[in-house]
C-alpha positions in Angstrom: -3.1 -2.4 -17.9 -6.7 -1.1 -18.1 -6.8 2.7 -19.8 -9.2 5.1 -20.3 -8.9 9.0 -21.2 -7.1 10.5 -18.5 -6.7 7.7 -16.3 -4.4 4.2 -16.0 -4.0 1.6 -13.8 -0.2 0.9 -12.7 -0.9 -1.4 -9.6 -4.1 -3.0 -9.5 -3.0 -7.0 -8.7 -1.0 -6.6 -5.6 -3.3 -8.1 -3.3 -0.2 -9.5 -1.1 0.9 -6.1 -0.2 -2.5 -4.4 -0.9 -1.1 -2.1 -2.5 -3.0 -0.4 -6.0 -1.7 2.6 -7.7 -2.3 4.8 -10.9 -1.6 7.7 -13.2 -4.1 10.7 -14.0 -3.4 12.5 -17.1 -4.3 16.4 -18.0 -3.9 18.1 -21.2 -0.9 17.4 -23.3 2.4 19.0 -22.2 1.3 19.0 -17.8 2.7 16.5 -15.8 0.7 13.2 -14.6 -0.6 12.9 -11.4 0.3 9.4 -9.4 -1.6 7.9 -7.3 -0.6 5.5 -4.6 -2.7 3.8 -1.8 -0.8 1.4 0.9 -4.7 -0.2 2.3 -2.8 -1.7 5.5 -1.3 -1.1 8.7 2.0 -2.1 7.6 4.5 0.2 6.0 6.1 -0.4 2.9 9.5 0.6 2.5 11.2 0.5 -0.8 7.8 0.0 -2.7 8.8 0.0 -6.8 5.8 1.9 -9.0 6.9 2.2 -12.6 6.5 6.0 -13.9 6.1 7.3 -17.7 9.2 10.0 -17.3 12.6 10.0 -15.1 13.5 12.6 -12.9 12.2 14.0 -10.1 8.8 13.3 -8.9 7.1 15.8 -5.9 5.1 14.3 -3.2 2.0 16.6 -3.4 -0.2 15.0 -0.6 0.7 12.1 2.3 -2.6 11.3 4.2 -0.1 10.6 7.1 1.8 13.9 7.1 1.3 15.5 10.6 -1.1 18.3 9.5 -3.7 15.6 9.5 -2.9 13.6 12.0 -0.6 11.1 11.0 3.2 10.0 12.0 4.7 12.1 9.3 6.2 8.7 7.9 6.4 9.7 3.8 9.3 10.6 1.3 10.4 14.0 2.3 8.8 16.0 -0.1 10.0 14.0 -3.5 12.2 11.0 -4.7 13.9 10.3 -7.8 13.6 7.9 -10.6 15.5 4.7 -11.0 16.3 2.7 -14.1 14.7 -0.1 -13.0 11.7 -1.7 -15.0 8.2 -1.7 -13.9 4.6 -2.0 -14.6 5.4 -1.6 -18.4 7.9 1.2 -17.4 11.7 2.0 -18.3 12.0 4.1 -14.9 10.1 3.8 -11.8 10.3 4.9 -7.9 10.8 3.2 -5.0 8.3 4.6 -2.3 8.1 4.6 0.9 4.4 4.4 1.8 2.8 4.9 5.0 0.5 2.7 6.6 -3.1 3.0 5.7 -2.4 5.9 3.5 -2.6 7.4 0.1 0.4 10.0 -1.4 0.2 11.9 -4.4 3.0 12.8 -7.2 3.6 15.0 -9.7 6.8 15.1 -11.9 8.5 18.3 -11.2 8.1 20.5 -14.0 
């Protein structure tokens, strides 16, 4: 995983599903921000991103949510952690991402 003040890679290899996501950092004690763009027309159901903190994780933005347009496919407003290793991670989420469309979490405070 590249780093770099306020910023880290999670998914940047998954060029079979392209798929690349990442983390944006504030100032010590706020929530990260995760990023996650799906770059096809397919959707991807079930789509594991490991996460730095368990619980529950607010879908701030879906690029396909109605108000802009889209189908509306997305995650219903948030989605919980699993115990399931990835991307360096102890917990992580399994997404459903819309095609040809970035969403935006935040752990909920």
């Amino acid at each position: 995983m590249l780093s770099s003040t306020g910023f880290r890679w999670v998914v940047g290899d998954d060029k079979q599903n392209s798929v690349f996501a990442f983390l944006r950092h504030g100032d010590e004690g706020t929530s990260p921000v995760l990023v996650v763009c799906n770059m096809t027309p397919v959707p991807r159901i079930g789509y594991g991103v490991g996460v730095p903190r368990a619980g529950r994780w607010l879908e701030l933005i879906n690029t396909d949510a109605a108000q802009y347009g889209g189908s509306g496919m997305g995650n219903n407003g948030n989605v919980r952690t699993v115990p399931v290793q990835r991307h360096g991670e102890a917990q992580s989420l399994e997404l459903t991402l819309p095609p040809l469309a970035t969403v935006y979490f935040r752990l909920a405070d």
